[in-house]
N, C-alpha and C positions, 0 to 999 in steps of 0.2 A: 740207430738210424734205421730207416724202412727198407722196404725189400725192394723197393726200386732201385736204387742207387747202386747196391751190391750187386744187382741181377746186370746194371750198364756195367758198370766195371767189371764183370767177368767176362762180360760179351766184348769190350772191348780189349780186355787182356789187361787191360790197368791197374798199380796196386790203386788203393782206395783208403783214404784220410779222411772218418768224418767228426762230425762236430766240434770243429776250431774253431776258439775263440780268439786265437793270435796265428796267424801265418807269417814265415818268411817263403821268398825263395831265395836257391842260392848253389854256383855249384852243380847245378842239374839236378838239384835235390829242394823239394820242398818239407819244411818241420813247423808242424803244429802241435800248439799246445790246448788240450781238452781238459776243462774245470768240471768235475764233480763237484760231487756234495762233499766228499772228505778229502780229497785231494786233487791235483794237476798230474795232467801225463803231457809229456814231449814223445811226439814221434815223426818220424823222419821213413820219409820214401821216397824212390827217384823218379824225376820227370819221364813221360808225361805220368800224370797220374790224376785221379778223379777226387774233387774236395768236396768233403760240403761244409758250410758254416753257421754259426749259429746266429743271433742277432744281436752278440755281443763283440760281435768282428769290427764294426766300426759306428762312428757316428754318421746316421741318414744324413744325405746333403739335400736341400729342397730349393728347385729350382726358382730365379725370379720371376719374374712375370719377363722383365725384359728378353730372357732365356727362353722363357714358354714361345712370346710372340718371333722371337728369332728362329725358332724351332721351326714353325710354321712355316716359312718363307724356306725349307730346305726343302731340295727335292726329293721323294720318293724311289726309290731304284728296285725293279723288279726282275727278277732272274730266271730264268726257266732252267730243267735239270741240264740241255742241252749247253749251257749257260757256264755251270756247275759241272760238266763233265760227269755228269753221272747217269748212269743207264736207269731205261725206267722201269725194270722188271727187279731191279736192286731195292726197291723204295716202294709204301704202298700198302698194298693187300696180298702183292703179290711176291715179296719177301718178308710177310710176319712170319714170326714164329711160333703165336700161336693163331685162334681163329675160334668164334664163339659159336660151340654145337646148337645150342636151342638157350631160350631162357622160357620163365615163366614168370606173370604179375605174384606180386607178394599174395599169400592169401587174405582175407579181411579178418582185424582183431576180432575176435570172440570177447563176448562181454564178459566183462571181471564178475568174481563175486562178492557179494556186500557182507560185513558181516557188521551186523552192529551189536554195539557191548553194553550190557547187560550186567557187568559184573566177570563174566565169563570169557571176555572178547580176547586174552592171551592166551586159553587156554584153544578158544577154537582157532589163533591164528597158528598154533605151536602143531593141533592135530590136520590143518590145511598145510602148511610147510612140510610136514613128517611125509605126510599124503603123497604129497608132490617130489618124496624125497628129495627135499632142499637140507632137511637136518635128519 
């Protein structure tokens, strides 16, 4: 799994379960099972805790139209943090953790070099590779 998910769950103190393809809960305790290539693992951590899953976790449901057009006609609710109880210097820019020093545009590609073969074309691409210490 990526380095986001680990990086939330340490920030949040959570153990962390990821790529399940079967979840229960139960118990205070959530146990998923993760399918590799040559076997299954079960594993088991206690609530809360942070999951992530795979796209073998269930079958998509896809809404109807009549769902769609009923959807519409629900109201919108919007919340301010005053709302949510939450301080504004908690959230923002001005609780990240981290913060971006400088950047800079990509440089532009350099043009490749052409080699055309003559008979000899593995031998100059073996001494451009070598060149480049790739072999």
């Amino acid at each position: 799994m990526g380095v986001v998910p680990s990086m939330l769950a340490e920030r949040l103190g959570l153990p962390q379960v990821t790529l399940a393809s079967e979840l229960t809960v139960a118990g205070g305790k959530v146990t998923i099972r993760r399918d590799g290539d040559a076997a299954s693992e079960t594993i088991t951590a206690t609530l809360p805790a942070l999951v992530s899953v795979t796209d073998q976790i269930n079958e998509p449901r896809y809404p109807s139209f009549k769902g769609i057009m009923a959807a519409k006609k629900k109201p919108v609710s919007t919340w301010s943090l005053i709302d949510l109880g939450v301080e504004a210097d908690s959230v923002g820019l001005a609780a990240a953790w981290t913060k971006v020093e400088s950047f800079a545009r990509r440089p532009p590609r350099a043009q490749g070099q052409i080699v055309t073969d003559e008979g000899d074309g593995g031998t100059k691409l073996a001494e451009f590779l070598s060149a480049q210490k790739f072999i």
